[in-house]
VEXDREN-2710 file (C-alpha; in Angstrom, 1 decimal):
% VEXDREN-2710
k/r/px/py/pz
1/UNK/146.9/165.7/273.3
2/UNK/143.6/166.3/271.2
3/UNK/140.2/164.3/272.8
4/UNK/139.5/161.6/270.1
5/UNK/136.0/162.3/268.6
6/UNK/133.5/160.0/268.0
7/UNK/132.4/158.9/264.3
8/UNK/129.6/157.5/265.4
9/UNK/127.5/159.0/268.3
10/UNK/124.1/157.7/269.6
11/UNK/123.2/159.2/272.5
12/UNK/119.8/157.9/274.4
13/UNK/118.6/157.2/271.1
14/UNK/115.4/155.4/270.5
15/UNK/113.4/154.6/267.0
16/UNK/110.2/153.0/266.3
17/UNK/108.7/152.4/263.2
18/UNK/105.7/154.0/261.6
19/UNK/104.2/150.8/261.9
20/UNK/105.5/149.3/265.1
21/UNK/103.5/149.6/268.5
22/UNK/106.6/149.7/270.3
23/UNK/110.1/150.7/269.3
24/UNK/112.5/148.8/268.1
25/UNK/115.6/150.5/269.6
26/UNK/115.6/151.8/273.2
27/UNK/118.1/154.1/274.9
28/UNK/120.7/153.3/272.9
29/UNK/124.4/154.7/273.8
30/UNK/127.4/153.9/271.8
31/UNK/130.0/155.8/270.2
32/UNK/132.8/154.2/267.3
33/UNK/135.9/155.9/266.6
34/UNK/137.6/156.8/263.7
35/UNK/139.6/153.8/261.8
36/UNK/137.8/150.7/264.2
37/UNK/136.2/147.6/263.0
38/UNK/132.9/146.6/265.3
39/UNK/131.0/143.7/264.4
40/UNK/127.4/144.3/266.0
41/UNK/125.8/140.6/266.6
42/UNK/122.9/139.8/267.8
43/UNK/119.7/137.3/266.9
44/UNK/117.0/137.5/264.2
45/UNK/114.6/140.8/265.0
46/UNK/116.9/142.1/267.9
47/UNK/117.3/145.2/266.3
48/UNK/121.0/145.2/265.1
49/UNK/119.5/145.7/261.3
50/UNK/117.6/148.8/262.4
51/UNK/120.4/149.8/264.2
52/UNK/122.6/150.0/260.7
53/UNK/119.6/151.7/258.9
54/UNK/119.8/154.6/261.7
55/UNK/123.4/155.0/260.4
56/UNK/123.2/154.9/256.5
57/UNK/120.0/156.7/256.5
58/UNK/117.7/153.8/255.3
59/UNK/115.7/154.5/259.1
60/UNK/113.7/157.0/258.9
61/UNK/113.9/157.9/255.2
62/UNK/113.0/154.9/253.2
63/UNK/111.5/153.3/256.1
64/UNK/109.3/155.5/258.2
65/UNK/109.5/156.4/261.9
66/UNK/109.9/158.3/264.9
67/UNK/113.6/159.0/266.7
68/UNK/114.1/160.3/269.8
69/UNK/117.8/161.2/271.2
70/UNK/120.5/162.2/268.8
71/UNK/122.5/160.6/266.4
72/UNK/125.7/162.1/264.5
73/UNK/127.4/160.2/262.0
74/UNK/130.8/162.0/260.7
75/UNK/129.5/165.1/262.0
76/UNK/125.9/165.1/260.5
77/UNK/122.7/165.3/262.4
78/UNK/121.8/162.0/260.7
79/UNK/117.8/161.5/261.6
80/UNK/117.6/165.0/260.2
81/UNK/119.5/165.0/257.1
82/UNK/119.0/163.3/253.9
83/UNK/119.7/159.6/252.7
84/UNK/121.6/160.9/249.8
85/UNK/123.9/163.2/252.4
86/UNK/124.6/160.4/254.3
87/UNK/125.4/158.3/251.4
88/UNK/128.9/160.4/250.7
89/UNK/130.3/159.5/254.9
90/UNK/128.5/155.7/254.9
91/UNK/129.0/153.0/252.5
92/UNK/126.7/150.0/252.6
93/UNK/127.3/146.7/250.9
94/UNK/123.9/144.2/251.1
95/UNK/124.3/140.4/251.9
96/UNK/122.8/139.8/248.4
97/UNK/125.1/141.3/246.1
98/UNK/123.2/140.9/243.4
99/UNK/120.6/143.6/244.8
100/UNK/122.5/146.5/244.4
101/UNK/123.9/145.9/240.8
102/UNK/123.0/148.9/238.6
103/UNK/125.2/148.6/235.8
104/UNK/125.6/146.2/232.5
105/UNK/129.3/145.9/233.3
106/UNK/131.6/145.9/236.3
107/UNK/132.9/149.0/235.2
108/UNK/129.7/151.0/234.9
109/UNK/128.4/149.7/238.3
110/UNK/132.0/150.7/239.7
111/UNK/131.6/154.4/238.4
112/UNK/128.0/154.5/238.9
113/UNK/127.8/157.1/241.8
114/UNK/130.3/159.2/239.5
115/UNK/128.5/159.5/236.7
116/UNK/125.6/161.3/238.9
117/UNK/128.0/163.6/240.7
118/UNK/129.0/164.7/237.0
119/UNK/132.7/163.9/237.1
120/UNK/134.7/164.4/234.2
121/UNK/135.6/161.3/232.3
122/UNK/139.3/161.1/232.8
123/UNK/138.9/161.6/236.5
124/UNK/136.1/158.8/236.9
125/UNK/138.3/155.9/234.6
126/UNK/141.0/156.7/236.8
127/UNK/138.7/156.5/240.2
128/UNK/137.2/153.3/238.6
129/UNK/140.3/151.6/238.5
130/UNK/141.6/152.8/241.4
131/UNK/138.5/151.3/243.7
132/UNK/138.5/147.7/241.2
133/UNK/142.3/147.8/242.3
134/UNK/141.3/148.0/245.9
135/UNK/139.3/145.2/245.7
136/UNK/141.2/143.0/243.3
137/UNK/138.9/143.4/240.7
138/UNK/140.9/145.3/238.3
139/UNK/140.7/142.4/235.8
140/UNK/136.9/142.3/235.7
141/UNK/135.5/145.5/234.8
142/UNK/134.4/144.4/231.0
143/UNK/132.2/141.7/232.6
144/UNK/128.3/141.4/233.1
145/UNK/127.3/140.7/236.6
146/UNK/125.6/136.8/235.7
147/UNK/129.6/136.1/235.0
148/UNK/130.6/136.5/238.7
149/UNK/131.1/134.6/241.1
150/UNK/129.1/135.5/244.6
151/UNK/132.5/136.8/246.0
152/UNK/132.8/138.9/242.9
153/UNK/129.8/140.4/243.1
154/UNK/130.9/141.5/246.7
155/UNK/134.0/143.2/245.6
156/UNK/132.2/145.1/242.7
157/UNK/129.7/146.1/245.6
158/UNK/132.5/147.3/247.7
159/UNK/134.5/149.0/244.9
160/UNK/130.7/150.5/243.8
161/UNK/131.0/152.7/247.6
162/UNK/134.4/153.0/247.7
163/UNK/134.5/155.6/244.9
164/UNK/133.0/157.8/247.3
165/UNK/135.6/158.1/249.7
166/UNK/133.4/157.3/252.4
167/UNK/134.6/157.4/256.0
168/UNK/132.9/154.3/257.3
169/UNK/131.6/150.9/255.9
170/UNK/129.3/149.1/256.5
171/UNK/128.8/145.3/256.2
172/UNK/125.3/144.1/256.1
173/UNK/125.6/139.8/256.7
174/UNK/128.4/139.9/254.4
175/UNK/128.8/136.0/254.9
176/UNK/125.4/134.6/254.2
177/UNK/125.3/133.8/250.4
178/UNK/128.8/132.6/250.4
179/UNK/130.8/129.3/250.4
180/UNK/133.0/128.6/253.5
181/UNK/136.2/129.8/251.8
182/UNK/134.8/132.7/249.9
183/UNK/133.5/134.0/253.3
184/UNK/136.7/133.0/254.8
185/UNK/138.5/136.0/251.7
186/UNK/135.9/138.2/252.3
187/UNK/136.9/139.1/255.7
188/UNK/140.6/138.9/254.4
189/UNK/139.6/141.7/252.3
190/UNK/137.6/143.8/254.3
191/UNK/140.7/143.7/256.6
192/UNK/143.0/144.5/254.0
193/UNK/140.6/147.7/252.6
194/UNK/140.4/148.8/256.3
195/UNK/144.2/148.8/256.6
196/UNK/144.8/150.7/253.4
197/UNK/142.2/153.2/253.5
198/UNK/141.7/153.7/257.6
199/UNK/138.0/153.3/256.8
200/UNK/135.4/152.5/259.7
201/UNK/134.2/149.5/259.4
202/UNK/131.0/148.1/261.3
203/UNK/129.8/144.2/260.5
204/UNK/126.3/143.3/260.9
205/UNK/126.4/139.2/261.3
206/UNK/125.7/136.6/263.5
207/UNK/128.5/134.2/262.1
208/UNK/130.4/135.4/265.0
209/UNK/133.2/132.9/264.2
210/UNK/133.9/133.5/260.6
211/UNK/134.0/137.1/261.1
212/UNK/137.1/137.1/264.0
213/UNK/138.8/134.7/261.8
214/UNK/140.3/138.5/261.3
215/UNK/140.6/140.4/264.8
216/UNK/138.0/143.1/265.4
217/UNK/138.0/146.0/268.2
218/UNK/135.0/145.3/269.8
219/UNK/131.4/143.2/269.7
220/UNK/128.6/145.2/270.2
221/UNK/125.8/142.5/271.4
222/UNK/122.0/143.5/270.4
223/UNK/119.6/141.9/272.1
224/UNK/115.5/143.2/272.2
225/UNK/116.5/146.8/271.0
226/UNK/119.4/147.1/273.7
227/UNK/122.8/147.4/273.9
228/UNK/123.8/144.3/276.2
229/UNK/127.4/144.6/275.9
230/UNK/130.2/146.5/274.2
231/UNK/133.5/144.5/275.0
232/UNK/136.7/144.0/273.6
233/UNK/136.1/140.3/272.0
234/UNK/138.7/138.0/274.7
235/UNK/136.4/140.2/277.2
236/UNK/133.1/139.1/275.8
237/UNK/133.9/135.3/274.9
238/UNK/134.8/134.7/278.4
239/UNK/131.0/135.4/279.4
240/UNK/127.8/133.5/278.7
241/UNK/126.2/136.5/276.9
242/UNK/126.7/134.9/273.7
243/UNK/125.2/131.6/274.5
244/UNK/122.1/133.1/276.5
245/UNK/121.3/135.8/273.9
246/UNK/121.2/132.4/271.4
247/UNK/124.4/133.6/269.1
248/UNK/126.8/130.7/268.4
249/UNK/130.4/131.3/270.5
250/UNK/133.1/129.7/268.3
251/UNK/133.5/126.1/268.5
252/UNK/137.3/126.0/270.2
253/UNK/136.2/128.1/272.6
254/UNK/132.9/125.7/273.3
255/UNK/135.1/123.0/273.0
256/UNK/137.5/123.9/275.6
257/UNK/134.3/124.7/278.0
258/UNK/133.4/121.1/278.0
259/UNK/137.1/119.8/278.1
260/UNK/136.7/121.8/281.8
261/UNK/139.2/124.9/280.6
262/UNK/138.6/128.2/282.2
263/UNK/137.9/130.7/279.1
264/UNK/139.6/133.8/280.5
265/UNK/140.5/137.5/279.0
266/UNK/143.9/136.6/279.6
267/UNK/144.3/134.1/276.9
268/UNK/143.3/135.6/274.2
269/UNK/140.0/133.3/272.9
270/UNK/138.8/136.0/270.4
271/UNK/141.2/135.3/267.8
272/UNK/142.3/131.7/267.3
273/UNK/146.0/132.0/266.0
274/UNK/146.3/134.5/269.2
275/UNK/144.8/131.7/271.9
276/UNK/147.3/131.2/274.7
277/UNK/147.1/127.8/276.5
278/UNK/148.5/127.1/279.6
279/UNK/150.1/123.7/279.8
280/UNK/147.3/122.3/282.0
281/UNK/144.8/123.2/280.0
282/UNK/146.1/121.0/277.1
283/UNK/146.8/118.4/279.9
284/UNK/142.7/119.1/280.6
285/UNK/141.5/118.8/276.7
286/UNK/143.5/115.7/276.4
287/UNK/142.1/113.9/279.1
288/UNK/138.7/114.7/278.0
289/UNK/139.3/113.0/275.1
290/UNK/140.8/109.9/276.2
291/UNK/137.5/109.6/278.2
292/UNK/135.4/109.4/275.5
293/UNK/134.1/106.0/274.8
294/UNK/135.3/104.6/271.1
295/UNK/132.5/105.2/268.4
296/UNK/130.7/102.4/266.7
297/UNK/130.1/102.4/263.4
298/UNK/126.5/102.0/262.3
299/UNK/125.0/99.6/260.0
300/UNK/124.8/100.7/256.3
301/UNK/121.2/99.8/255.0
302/UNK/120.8/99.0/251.4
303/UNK/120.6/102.0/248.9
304/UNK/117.6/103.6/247.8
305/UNK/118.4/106.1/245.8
306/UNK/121.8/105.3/243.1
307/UNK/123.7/107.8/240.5
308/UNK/126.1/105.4/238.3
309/UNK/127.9/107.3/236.2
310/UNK/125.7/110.6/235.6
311/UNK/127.0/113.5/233.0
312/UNK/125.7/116.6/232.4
313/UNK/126.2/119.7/230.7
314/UNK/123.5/123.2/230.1
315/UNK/125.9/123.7/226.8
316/UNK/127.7/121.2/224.7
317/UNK/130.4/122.7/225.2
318/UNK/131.0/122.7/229.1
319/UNK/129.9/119.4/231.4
320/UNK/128.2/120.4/234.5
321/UNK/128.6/117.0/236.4
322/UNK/130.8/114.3/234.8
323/UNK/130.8/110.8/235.6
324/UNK/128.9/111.0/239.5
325/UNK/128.6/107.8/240.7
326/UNK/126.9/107.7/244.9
327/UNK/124.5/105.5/246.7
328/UNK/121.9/107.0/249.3
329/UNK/120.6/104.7/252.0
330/UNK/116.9/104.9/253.2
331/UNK/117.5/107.0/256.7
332/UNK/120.5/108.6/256.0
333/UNK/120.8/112.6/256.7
334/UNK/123.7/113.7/254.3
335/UNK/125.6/117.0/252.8
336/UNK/126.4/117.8/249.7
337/UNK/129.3/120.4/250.6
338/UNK/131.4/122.8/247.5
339/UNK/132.3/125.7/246.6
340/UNK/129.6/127.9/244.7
341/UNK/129.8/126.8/240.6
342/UNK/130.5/123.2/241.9
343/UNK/127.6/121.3/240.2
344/UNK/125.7/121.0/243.2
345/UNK/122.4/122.3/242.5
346/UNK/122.7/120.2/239.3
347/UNK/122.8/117.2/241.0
348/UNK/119.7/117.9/242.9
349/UNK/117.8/119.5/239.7
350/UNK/118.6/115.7/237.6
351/UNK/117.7/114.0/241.0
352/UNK/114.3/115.5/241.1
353/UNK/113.6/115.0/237.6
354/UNK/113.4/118.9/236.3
355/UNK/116.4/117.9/234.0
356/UNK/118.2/115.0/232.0
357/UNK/121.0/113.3/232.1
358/UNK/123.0/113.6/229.1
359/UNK/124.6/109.7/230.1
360/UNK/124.1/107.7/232.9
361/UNK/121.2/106.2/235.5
362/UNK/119.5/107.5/238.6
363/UNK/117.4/104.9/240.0
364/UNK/115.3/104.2/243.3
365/UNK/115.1/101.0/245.2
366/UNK/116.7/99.5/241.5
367/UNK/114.5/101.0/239.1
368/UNK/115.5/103.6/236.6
369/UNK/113.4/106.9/236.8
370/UNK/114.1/107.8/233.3
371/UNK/110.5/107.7/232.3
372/UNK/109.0/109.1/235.3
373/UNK/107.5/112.5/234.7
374/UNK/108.8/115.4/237.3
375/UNK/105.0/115.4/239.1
376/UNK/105.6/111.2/239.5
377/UNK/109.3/112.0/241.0
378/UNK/107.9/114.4/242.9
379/UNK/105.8/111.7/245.0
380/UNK/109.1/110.0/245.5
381/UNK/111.6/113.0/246.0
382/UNK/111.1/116.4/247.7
383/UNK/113.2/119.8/246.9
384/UNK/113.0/122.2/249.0
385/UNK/114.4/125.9/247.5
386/UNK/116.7/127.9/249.6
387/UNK/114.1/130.7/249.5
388/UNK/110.6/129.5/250.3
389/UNK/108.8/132.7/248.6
390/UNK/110.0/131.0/245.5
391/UNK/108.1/127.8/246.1
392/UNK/104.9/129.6/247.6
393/UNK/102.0/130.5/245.5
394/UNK/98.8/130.1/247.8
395/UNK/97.9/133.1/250.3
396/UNK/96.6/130.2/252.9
397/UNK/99.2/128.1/255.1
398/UNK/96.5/125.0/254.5
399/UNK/96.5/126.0/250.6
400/UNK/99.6/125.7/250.1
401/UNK/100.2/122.4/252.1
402/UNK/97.2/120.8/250.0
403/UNK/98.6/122.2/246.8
404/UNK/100.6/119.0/245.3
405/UNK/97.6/116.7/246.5
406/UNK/94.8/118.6/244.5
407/UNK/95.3/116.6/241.2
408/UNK/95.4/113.1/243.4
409/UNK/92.9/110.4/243.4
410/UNK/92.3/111.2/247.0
411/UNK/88.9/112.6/248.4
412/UNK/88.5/116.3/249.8
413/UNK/88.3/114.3/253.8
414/UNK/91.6/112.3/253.0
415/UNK/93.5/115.3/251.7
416/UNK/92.2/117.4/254.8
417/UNK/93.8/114.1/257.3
418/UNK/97.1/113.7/255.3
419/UNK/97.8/117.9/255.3
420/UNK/96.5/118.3/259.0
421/UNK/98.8/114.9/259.7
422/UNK/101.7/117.0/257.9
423/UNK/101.0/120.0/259.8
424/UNK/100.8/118.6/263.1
425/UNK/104.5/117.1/262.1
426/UNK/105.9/120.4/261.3
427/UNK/104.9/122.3/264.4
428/UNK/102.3/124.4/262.1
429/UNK/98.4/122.8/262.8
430/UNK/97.8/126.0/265.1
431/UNK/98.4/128.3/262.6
432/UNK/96.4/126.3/259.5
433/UNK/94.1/129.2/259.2
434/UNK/96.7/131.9/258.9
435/UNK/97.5/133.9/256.1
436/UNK/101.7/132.7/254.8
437/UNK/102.3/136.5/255.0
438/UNK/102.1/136.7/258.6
439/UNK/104.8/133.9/258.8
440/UNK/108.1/134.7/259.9
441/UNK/111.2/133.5/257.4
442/UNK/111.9/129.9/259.2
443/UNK/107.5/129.3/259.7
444/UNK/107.8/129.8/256.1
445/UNK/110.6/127.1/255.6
446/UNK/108.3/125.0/257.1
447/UNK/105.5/125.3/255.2
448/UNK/107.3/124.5/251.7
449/UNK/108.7/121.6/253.7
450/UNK/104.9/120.5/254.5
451/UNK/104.0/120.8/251.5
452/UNK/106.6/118.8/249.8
453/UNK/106.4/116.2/253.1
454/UNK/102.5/116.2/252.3
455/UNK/103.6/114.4/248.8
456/UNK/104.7/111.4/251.4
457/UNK/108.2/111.4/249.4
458/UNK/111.1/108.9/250.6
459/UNK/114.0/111.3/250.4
460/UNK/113.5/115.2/250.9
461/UNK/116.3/117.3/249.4
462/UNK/117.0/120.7/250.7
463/UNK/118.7/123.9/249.7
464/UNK/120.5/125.8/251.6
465/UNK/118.0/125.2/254.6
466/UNK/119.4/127.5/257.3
467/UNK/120.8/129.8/254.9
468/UNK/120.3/133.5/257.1
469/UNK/118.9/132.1/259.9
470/UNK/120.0/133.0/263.3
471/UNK/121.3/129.8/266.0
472/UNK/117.9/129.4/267.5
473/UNK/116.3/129.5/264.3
474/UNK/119.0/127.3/262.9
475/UNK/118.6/124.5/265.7
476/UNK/115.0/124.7/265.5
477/UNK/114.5/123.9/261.7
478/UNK/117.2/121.6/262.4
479/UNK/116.1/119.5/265.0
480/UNK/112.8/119.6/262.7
481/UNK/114.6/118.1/259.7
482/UNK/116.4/115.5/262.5
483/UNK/112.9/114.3/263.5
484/UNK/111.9/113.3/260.1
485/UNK/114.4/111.9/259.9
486/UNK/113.7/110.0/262.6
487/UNK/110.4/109.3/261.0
488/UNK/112.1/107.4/258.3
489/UNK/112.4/109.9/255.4
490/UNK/115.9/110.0/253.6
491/UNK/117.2/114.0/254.4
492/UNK/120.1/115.2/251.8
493/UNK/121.2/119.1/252.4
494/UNK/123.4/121.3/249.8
495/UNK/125.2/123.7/252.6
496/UNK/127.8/126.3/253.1
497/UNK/127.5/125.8/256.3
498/UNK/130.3/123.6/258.1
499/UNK/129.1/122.6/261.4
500/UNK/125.4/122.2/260.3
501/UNK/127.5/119.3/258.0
502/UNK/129.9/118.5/261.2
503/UNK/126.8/118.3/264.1
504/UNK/123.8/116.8/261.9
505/UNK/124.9/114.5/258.9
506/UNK/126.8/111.4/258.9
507/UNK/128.3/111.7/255.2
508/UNK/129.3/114.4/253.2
509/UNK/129.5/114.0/249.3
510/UNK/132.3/116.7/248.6
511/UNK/132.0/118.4/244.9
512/UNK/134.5/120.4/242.9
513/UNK/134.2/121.7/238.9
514/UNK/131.6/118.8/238.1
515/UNK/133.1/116.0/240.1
516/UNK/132.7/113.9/243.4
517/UNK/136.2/114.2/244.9
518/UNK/135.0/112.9/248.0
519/UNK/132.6/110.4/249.9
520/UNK/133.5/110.7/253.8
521/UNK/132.5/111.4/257.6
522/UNK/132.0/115.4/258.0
523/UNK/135.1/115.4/260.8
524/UNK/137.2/113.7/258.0
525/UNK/136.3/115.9/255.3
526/UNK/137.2/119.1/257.0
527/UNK/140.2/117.5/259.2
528/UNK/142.1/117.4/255.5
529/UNK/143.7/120.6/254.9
530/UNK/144.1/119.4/251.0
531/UNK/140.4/118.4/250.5
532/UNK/139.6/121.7/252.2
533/UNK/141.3/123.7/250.0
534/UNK/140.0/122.2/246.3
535/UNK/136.9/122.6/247.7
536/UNK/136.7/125.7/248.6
537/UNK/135.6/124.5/252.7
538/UNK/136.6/126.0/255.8
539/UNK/138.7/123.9/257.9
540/UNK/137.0/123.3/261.6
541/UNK/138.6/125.3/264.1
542/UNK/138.7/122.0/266.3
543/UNK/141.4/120.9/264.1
544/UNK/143.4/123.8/265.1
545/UNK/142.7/123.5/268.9
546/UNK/143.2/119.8/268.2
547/UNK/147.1/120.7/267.3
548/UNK/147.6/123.4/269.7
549/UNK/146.6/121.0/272.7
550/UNK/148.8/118.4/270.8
551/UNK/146.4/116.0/269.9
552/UNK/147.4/113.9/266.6
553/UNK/144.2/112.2/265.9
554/UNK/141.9/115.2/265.0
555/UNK/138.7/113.5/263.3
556/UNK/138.2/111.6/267.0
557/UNK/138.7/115.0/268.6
558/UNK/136.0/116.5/266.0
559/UNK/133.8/113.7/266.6
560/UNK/133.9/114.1/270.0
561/UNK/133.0/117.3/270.5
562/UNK/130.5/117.1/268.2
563/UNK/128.7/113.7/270.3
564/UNK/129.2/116.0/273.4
565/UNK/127.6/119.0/271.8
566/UNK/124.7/116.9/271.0
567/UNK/124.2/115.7/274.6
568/UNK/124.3/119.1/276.5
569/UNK/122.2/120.9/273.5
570/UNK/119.2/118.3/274.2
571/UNK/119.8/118.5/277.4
572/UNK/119.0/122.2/277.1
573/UNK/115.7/121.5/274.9
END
């Protein structure tokens, strides 16, 4: 029988950039095969990006460096070819879809890389098609890109490198910009393409869980430009690479750790509806619930902030938000969970002031803020933007803090206590000098939370506020927003992101085409199947375990291993 070749072939393969002292992949040896599906995780800046640029051709020829070792990908010498060689074996689709549109239509983006290989007309309709039906997109190709949805805009981008018959795709953080059920189709379809075309397919992402929610070959784990392990998932999940190299094992496996379950090869944890329990391990998972102590419910302050019956629509024709009706206590830390389109964003925009109601009263601690302009809300509410270089307009980390108190009645020496106060809260007083550009993404996050907490608002909303971040980046600003809250200020976060929802809020206000459907604990919310769907969440994996280990209260089993979570991660700190 034939030796099975490579597809993919680093071989003591280093690169550094230009502008890098050191580089940022060392001694790298891995080879893929023809038809697998890898997902390469790893944290924020351990070089699993770079690693993907090596194989499209982004590294060195958009971004300048030195390689040392070889590389061949689908038989080309890729470090010295060409970007646009490479570009007819490797197919890239981008986390933000919206980056890589090129054309007017669906259609013209589809047969985009056609029309500049000159292919006759006839040939390229058909090929269009062909790719759109692929990716179940075939209905779509008249439309402009603003009328997708995010998970559109993914297929178009996978149809767009499809048309090229490439050999191998590659996912770059596929998941990030989408809702939990979106993301949850997503990998659907990328297994689906990959079984129809025998396609490669490598998966840049540190959702580790969401992406095995379809079985993979292998996990290749990056850490500080290394390879740390290349295992068969069951093989990797029952080590503690994950958890020391700071990625985020899936929560059933976690959750039978602390029930005091062996995680072994042998049963299977790498894909959920394939996990084999032994009868005494469900005997083990039981127990530790029945010795958790019964929750208490806390007190409910009196609201602060109260929508009664809010409408809204951008057109006349269409209503945005229709008759919203919620009370926010002083304290709470809440989520407002939906799919993408759900009128989320909306709420937060009428909140803060930076649009009307069309009916309906928002008011704080009883009085209506109808006639308070959007720089006197402002004093009261916070928004924070899921991107902070939208919000930043000063060079100077202490600039920008001081920004929103400029135009105040306050004297230079009490703005300079209130920001270096604010600072000193958010972890950022050593670095008041320091130009925002040398900031990485989450020190950045901060800042446009200082300078909103600067303000001295009551309630901060935020967007999105872990959106790309790795777990240790993603616990840190988290535990940050948990010690304001602690501080007193009211915290209300818009998120994709389930157990963000699950581990830090006590409420979630669940949205779907302009309406609340739902005002309830997190473990509620995404222990009901039938709430989970119209939303458009992602139903906890807990609840799963919870049924295989034949447990018939699931929200108490969710809530427990969320309180035990808690302890052993501050434990940790």
């Amino acid at each position: 029988m034939a030796e099975r070749k490579p597809i993919i072939s680093f071989r003591n393969f280093s690169f550094q950039y230009r502008a890098q002292k050191r580089p940022t992949l060392t001694d790298i040896n891995l080879e893929i095969y023809p038809g697998e599906r890898v997902l390469i995780a790893g944290p924020s800046g351990s070089g699993k990006s770079t690693l993907a640029g090596c194989i499209n051709g982004l590294n060195p020829f958009s971004n300048p460096g030195e390689c040392t070792g070889t590389l061949t990908v689908d038989g080309v010498d890729a470090p010295h070819s060409s970007l646009f060689e490479l570009s007819a074996h490797v197919g890239t689709v981008l986390q933000d879809p919206d980056g890589q549109f090129i054309g007017l239509t669906v259609g013209e983006d589809i047969a985009f890389a056609l029309e500049n290989s000159c292919t006759p007309q006839d040939e390229m309709h058909a090929i269009t098609r062909h790719a759109a039906e692929l990716v179940g997109i075939e209905n779509h190709l008249g439309y402009a890109p603003h009328e997708l949805s995010g998970g559109q805009k993914q297929r178009v981008s996978l149809a767009g490198v499809m048309v090229d018959q490439v050999k191998i795709l590659l996912f770059d953080e596929p998941l990030a910009n989408l809702d939990p059920a979106t993301g949850k189709q997503t990998m659907e379809l990328i297994d689906e393409i990959q079984k129809k075309t025998d396609t490669t397919v490598l998966i840049i992402e540190h959702r580790l869980e969401d992406v095995l929610w379809r079985s993979v070959d292998r996990i290749v784990l990056v850490n500080e430009g290394r390879i740390l392990a290349d295992l068969r998932p069951d093989e990797l999940l029952s080590t503690d690479l994950l958890q020391k190299n700071g990625i985020r094992e899936p929560l059933y496996v976690t959750a039978l750790r602390y029930a005091g379950v062996e995680v072994t090869a042998a049963k299977h944890p790498g894909h959920l509806p394939d996990l084999k329990l032994e009868k005494a391990d469900g005997q083990h998972v039981r127990d530790w619930l029945l010795g958790a102590p019964e929750p208490g419910q806390p007190a409910r302050k009196p609201p602060m902030l109260t929508v009664s019956d809010v409408s809204y629509g951008y057109t006349k024709e269409r209503k945005n938000l229709e008759h919203i009706s919620f009370s926010v206590s002083g304290g709470e830390m809440l989520a407002i969970v939906g799919r993408n389109g759900a009128g989320k964003s909306t709420l937060s925009k009428l909140i803060c002031g930076f649009e009307t109601p069309d009916s309906g009263t928002i008011s704080l601690n009883g009085r209506d803020l109808k006639d308070d302009s959007i720089r006197e809300r402002a004093g009261q509410i916070g928004y924070v933007m899921q991107n902070p270089n939208q919000m930043i307009s000063k060079v100077m980390i202490y600039d920008e803090v001081a920004l929103g108190l400029s135009r105040s009645c306050l004297s230079e020496a009490e703005i300079r206590e209130k920001v270096e106060e604010t600072l000193k809260i958010c972890g950022l007083y050593p670095f008041r000098n320091w130009p925002i550009s040398a900031l990485s993404f989450g020190q950045k996050k901060r800042v446009t939370i200082a300078s909103v907490l600067a303000m001295g608002p009551k309630i901060i909303i935020l967007d999105e506020p872990t959106a790309g971040q790795d777990f240790f980046h993603y616990t840190e600003i988290m535990e940050f927003l948990r010690s304001l809250n602690a501080l007193g200020v009211t915290v209300i976060m818009i998120t994709h992101d389930m157990h963000l929802m699950l581990e830090y809020t006590t409420r979630a206000l669940v949205f779907n085409d302009g309406r609340l459907i739902a005002d309830a604990a997190p473990a509620a919310v995404l222990c009901d199947s039938g709430l989970v769907e119209r939303a458009a969440l992602k139903e906890t994996s807990l609840f799963a375990l919870a049924s295989l280990c034949g447990i018939d209260e699931p929200v108490r089993f969710v809530e427990r291993f969320i309180e035990t979570d808690r302890e052993v991660r501050s434990r940790g700190r």
